[in-house]
C-alpha positions as CSV (number, residue, x, y, z in Angstrom):
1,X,22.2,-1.8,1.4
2,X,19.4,-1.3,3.8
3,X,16.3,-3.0,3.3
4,X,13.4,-1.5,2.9
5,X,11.6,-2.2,6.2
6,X,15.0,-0.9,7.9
7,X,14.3,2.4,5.7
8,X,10.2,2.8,6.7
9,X,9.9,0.8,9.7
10,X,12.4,2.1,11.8
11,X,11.2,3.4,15.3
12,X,12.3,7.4,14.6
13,X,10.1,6.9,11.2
14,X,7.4,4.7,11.1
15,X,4.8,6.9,12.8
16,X,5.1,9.4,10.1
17,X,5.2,6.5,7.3
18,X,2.1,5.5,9.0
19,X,0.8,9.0,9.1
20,X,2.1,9.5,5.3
21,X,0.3,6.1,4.2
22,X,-3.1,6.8,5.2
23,X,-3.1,10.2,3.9
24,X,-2.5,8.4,0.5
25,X,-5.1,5.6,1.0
26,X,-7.7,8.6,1.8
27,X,-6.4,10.4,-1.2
28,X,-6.5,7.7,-3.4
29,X,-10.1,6.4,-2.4
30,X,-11.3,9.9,-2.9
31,X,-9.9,10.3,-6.6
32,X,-11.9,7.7,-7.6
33,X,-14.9,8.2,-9.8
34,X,-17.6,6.5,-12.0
35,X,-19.9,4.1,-10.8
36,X,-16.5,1.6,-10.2
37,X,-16.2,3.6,-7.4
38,X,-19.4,3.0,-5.3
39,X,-18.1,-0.5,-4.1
40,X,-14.6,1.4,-3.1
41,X,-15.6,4.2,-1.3
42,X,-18.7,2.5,-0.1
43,X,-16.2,0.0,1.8
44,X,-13.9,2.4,3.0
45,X,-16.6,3.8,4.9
46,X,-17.5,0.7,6.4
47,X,-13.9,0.1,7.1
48,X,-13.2,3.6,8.5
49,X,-16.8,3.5,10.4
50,X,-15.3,0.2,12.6
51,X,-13.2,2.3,14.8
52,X,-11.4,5.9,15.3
53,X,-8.0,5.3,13.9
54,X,-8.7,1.8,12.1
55,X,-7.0,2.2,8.9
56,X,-4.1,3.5,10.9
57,X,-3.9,0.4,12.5
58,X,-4.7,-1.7,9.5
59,X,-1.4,0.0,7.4
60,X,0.7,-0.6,11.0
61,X,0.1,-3.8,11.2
62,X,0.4,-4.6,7.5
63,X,3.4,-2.0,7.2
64,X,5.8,-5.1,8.2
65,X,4.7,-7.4,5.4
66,X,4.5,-5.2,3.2
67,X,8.1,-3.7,3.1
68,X,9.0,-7.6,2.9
69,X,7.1,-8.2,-0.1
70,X,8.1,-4.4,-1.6
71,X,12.5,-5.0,-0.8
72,X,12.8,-7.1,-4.6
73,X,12.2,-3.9,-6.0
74,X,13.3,-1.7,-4.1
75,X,16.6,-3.7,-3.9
76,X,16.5,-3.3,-8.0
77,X,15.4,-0.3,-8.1
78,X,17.9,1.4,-5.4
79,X,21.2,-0.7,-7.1
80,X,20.3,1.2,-10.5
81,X,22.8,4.1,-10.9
82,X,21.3,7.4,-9.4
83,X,22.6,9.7,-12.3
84,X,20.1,7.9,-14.3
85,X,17.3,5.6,-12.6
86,X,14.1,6.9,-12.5
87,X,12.0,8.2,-9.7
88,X,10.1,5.3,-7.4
89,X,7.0,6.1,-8.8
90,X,7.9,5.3,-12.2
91,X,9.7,2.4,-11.1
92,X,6.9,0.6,-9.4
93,X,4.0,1.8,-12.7
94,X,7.3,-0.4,-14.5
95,X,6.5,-3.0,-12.6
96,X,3.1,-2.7,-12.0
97,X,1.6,-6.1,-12.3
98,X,3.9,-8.1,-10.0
99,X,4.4,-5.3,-7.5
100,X,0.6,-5.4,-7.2
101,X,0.7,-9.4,-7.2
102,X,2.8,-9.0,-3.8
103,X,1.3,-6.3,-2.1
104,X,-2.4,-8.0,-2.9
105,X,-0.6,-11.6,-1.4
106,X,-0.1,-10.0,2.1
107,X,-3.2,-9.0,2.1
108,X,-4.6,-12.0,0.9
109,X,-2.7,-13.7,3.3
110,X,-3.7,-11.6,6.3
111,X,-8.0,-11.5,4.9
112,X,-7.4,-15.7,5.6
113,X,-6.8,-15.6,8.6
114,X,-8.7,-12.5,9.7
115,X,-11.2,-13.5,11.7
116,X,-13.8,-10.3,11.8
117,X,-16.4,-11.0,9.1
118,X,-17.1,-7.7,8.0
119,X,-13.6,-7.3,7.0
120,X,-13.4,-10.4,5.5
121,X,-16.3,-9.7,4.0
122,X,-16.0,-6.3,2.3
123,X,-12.1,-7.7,1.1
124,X,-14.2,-10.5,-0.5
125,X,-16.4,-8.3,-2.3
126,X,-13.4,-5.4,-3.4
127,X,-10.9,-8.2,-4.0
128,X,-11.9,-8.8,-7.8
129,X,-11.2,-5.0,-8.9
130,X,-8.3,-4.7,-6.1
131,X,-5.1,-5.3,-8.6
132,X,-6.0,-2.4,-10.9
133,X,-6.7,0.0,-7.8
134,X,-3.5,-0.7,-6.1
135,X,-1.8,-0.5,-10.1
136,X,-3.1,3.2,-10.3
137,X,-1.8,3.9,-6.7
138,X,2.1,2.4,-6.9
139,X,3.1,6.2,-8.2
140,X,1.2,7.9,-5.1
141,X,3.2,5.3,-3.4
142,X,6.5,5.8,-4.8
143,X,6.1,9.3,-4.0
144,X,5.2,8.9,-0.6
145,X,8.0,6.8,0.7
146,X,11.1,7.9,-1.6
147,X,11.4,10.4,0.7
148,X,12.1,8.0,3.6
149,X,14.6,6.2,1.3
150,X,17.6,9.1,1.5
């Protein structure tokens, strides 16, 4: 079975996984509402105000790591039956908690070693409310790349 970074990184795909990607994390940063999303959308436009095409950039160069940290459940998820497993999206809200634990330790990982402060900075300051953001986009998720998985 392929791996998952075989399936979304390859050369003939991962420009429109890339492309795919951001149009979720735009998506999902402008669904949010309430006063939990100030500190959200207030660093997204820090982080989108860096550079033309930086979150682009950011989801290519963390695209690698996370299809690594992703394969477990895809792996599980793909060697269900297909008569009866359910779509990705479900699949990932079924495992929400640890699927968010390893997509929040690459970027954890890759915040260490960063070394542009305000990066590092707004991370620092998102981080605490991080898991239950990336929980409530694993379906968006699932939907945008079970496409590529055929």
């Amino acid at each position: 079975m392929p791996t998952l970074h075989e399936l979304l990184a390859a050369p003939d795909r991962r420009s429109r996984v890339l492309t795919d990607c951001e149009r979720l994390i735009d998506d999902e940063v402008a669904s949010k509402r309430g006063l939990t999303s100030i500190p959200v959308k207030a660093g997204f436009k820090v982080v989108k105000g860096l550079r033309p095409g930086f979150v682009r950039a950011a989801v290519d160069f963390l695209l690698d790591d996370f299809c690594g940290a992703l394969d477990p459940f895809y792996q599980r998820w793909a060697s269900e039956d297909p008569a009866s497993r359910p779509p990705l999206s479900e699949a990932l809200r079924r495992d929400a908690d640890p699927v968010a634990d390893a997509l929040l330790g690459v970027t954890d990982r890759r915040a260490q070693g960063s070394t542009n402060r305000v990066i590092v900075k707004t991370y620092q300051k998102l981080r605490g409310t991080a898991k239950g953001h990336v929980r409530e986009a694993l379906p968006g998720l699932g939907r945008t790349v079970e496409p590529y998985l055929r």
